[in-house]
C-alpha positions in Angstrom: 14.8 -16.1 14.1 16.7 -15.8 11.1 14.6 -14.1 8.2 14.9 -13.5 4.3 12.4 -11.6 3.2 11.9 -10.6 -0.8 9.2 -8.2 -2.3 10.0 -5.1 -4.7 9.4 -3.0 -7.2 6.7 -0.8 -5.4 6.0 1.0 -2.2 3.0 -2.0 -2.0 5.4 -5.1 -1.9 8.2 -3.2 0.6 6.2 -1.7 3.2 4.3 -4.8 4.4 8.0 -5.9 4.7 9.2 -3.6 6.4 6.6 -3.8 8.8 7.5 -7.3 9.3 10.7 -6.7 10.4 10.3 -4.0 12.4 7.5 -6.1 14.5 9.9 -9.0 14.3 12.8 -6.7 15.7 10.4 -5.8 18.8 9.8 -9.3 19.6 13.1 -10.9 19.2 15.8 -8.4 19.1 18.6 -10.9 18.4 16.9 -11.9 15.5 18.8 -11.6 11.9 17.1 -10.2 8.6 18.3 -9.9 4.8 16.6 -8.2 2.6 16.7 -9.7 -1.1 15.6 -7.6 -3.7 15.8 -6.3 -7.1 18.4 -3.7 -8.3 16.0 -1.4 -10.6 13.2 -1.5 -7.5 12.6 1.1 -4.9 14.1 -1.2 -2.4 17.8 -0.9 -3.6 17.5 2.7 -2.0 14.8 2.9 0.6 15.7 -0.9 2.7 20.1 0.1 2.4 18.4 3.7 4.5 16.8 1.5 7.1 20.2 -0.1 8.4 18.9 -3.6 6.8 20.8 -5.9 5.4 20.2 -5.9 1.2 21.0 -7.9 -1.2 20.1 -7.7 -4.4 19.1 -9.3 -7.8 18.7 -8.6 -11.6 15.8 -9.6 -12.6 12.4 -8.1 -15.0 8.6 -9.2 -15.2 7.1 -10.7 -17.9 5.4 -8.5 -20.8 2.1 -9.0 -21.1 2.3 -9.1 -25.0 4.4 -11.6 -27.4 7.7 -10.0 -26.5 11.3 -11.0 -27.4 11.9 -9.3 -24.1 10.7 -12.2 -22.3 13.2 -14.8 -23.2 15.5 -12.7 -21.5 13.3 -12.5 -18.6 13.1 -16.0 -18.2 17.0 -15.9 -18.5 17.3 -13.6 -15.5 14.5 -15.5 -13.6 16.7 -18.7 -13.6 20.2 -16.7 -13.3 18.3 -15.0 -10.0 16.6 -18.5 -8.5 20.0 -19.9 -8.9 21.9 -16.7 -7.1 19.3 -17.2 -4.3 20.2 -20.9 -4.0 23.6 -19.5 -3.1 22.0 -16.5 -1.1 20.0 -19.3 1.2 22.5 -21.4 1.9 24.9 -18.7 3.0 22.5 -17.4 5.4 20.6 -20.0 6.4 17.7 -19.0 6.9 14.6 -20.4 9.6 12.1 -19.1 7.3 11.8 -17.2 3.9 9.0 -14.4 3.3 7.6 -13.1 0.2 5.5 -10.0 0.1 5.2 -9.6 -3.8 7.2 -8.4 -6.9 8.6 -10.0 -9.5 12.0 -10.4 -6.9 10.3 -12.5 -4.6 8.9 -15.2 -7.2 13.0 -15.8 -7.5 13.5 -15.6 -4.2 10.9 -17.8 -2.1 10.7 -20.4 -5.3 14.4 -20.9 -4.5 13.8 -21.5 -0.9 10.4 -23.9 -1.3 12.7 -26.5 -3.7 15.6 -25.9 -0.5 12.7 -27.3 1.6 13.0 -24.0 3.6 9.8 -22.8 5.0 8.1 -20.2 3.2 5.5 -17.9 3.0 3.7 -15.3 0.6 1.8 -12.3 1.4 -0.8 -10.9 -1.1 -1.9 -7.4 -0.3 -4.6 -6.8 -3.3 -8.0 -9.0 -3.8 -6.4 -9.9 -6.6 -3.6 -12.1 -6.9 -0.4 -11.2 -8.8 1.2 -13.3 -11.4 4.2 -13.8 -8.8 2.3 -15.0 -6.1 0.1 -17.1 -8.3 2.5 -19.1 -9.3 4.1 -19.3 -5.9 1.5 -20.6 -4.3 1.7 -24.0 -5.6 5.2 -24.3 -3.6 4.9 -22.2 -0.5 3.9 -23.4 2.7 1.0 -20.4 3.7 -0.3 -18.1 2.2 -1.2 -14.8 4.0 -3.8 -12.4 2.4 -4.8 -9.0 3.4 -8.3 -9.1 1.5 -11.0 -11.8 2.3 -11.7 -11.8 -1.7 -8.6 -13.2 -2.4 -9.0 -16.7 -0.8 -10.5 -18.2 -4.0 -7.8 -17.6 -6.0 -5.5 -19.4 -4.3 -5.0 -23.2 -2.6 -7.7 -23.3 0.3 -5.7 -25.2 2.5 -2.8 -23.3 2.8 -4.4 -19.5 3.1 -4.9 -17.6 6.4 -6.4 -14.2 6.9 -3.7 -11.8 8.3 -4.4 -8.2 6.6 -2.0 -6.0 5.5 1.3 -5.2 8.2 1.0 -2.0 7.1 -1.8 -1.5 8.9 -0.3 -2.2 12.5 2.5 0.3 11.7 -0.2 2.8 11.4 -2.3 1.9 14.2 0.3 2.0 16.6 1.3 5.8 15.9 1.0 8.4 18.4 0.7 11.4 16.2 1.9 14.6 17.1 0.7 16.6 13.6 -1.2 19.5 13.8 -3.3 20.9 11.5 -1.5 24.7 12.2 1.9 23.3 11.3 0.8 24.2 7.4 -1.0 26.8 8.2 -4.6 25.8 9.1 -6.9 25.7 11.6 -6.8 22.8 14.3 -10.6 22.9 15.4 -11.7 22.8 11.8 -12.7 19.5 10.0 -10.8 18.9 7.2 -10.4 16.8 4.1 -7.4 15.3 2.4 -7.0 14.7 -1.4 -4.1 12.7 -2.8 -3.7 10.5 -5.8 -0.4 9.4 -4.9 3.0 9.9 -4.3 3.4 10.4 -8.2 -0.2 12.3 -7.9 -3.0 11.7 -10.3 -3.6 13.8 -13.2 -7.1 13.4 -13.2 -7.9 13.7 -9.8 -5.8 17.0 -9.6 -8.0 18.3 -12.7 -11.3 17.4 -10.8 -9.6 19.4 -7.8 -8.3 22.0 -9.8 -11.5 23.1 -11.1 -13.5 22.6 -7.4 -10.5 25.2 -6.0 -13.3 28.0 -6.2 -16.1 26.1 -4.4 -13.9 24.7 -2.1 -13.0 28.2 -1.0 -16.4 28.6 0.2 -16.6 25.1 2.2 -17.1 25.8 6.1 -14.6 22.7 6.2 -10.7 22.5 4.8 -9.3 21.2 2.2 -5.5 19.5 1.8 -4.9 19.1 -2.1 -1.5 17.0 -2.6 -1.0 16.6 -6.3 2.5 14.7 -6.3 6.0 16.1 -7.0 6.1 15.9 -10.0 3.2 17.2 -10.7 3.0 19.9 -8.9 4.7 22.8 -10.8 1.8 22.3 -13.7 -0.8 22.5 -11.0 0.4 25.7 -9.5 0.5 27.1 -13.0 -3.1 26.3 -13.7 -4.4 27.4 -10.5 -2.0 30.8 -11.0 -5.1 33.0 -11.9 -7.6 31.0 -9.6 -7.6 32.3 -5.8 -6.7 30.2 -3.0 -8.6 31.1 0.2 -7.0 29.6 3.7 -9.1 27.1 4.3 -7.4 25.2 1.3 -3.9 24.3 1.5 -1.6 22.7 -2.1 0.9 20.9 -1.2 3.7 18.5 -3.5 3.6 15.9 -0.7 3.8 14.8 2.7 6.5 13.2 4.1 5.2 12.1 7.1 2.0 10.6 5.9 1.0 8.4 8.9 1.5 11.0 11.4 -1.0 13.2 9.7 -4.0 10.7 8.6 -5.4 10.4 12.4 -6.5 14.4 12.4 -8.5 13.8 8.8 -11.8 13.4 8.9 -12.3 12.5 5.4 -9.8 10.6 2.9 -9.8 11.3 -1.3 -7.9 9.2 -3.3 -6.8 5.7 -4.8 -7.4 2.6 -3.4 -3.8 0.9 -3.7 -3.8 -2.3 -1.4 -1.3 0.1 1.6 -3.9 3.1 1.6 -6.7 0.7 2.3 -4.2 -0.8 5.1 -3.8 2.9 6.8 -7.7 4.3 6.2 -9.3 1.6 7.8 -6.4 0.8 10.4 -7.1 4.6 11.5 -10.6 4.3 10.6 -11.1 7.4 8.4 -14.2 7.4 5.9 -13.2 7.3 2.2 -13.8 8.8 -0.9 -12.1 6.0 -3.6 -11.2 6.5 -7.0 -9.8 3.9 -8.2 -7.2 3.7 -10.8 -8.1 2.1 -14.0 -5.0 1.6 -15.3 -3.9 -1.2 -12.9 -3.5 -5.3 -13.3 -6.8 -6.7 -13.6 -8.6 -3.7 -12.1 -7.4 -4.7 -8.9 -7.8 -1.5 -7.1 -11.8 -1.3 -8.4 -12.1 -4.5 -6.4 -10.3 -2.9 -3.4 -12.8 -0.6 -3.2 -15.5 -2.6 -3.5 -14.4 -4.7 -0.5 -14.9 -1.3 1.4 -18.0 -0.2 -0.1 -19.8 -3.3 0.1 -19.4 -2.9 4.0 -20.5 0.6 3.8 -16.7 1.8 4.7 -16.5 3.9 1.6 -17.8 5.2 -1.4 -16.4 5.4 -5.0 -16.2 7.4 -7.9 -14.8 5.6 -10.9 -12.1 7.8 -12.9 -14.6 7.9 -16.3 -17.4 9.2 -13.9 -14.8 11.6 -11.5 -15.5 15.6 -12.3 -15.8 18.8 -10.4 -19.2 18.3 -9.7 -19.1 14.5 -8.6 -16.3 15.5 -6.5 -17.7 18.2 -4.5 -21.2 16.3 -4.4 -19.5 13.3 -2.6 -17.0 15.2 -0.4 -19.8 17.6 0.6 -22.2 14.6 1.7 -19.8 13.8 3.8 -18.0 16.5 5.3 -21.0 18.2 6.5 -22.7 15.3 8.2 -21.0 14.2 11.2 -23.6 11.7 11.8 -22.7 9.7 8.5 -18.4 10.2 9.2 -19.0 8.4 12.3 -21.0 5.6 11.1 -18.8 5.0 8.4 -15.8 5.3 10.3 -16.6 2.7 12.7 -17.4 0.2 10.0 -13.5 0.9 8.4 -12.2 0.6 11.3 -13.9 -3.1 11.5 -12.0 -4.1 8.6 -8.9 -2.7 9.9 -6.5 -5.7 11.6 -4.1 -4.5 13.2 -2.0 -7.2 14.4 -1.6 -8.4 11.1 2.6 -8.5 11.2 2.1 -10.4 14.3 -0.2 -12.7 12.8 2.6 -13.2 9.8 5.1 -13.9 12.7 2.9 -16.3 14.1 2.6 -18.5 11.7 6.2 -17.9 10.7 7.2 -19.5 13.9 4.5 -22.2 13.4 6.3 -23.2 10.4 9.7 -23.4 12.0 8.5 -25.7 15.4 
């Protein structure tokens, strides 16, 4: 197969892909991939690392006020469908994939009025502005949340999850608790907002450090890099017992989610993908500060099937915290049962399932 595959700006749009090709690489190893996507985007740097092929464009998304700004974005949304005209035709491409960013509207529109054919993948419940207007030219439409069927063009959308969440699934971890110095037979709890962390999750944690110290259970507290030396100088005077570990981030994320027992943090479309591929019971606090409260209606797709619970950021303090995380981490009973219902909602052949209809497309 020859594949392009767009989607940027965020660790959301080029994981899926990623996942793609790697599953596509395991099936047909002769295949050949290029990577299109923007130059300002976490893909210029992470998708060169991988050894794939990248090309990329300049391009910005729209502001959501009366801006003067976006004349120039429709400027550079024209120069980039036209530079992907040229991109397409070099290549050739069997089929062209877009997983999301304002890259891949360029990218896959190009490639729909080439009569190449093409496909979207929408990882939240709800749809982006990209992949709305994209899905009046694509030929499927693959979603990784039931809730977002509505909003698009029935005809064309199939179920497939989020690729993601087969990456995760089929890891063998090898982490042990002991290699940050805790215990392995103790059940412990991981709280992260993010890779950039989450300043009012970290306060919540911040002022639970002293309970936590007590908990028969352990705690991993990430707070992101960047936030990390302001954390460490407001716990300075608090004490840090050694069932509670602070950490600026894990590299290795994946490897590590199979030995927790219970999961704190956003609900970002790729979390949901790796909690309920695993199967770990959740504590979601979703951020308000998102597109359409997007992540709110994550959570409720997890809560609603009793995968999860959530704690809305106005409502999130110490005491909520603890409450929630203690109902939980000392009832085995109530991890298990809700363990087993995220790992219901976890699909994890969902890259093959893109493939599928990939190849579909091209016979």
């Amino acid at each position: 197969m020859r594949m392009i595959i767009s989607g940027g700006g965020t660790g959301g749009h080029i994981y899926p892909a990623l996942a793609i090709i790697e599953d596509l690489m395991k099936q047909e190893p002769d295949s050949k991939v290029l990577y299109v996507g923007s130059k300002r985007g976490l893909e210029s740097s992470i998708i060169p690392q991988r050894g794939i092929d990248f090309v990329s464009l300049k391009i910005q998304g729209f502001k959501r006020s009366l801006s003067l700004d976006n004349f120039k974005t429709v400027a550079l949304f024209l120069q980039s469908v036209h530079k992907s005209k040229k991109i397409i035709k070099d290549f050739k491409p069997d089929v062209v994939i877009g997983t999301g960013g304002y890259v891949s509207g360029a990218v896959v529109y190009a490639a729909a009025k080439a009569n190449i054919p093409t496909i979207i993948h929408e990882q939240n419940s709800v749809v982006g502005l990209t992949n709305k207007f994209l899905s009046h030219y694509v030929d499927k439409i693959a979603i990784g949340f039931h809730e977002a069927a509505a909003q698009f063009p029935k005809q064309k959308v199939i179920f497939a999850g989020n690729p993601r969440a087969q990456q995760v699934a089929n890891i063998k971890s090898t982490f042990k608790w002991s290699d940050i110095g805790l215990m392995d037979n103790k059940p412990t709890v991981l709280i992260f907002g993010g890779s950039q962390g989450a300043p009012k999750i970290n306060q919540a944690v911040e002022n639970s450090i002293s309970e936590l110290n007590k908990r028969t259970y352990q705690t991993v507290f990430v707070t992101g890099k960047k936030r990390f030396a302001g954390v460490e100088e407001n716990l300075k005077k608090t004490r840090i017992s050694d069932n509670v570990k602070v950490l600026p981030y894990i590299n290795d994320m994946p490897n590590m989610l199979p030995k927790v027992e219970v999961i704190v943090g956003r609900s970002g479309a790729t979390s949901i993908a790796e909690i309920t591929a695993i199967g770990i019971p959740a504590i979601l606090i979703p951020s308000p500060y998102v597109t359409a409260d997007h992540q709110t209606k994550n959570t409720m797709s997890l809560v609603n099937r009793d995968a999860a619970v959530m704690i809305k950021e106005k409502d999130l303090t110490s005491e909520t915290l603890l409450k929630s995380i203690d109902r939980l981490m000392l009832d085995s009973t109530l991890r298990e049962k809700m363990g087993q219902n995220s790992r219901k909602l976890g699909v994890v052949d969902s890259a093959d399932r893109i493939l599928n209809i990939a190849w579909s497309l091209i016979k």
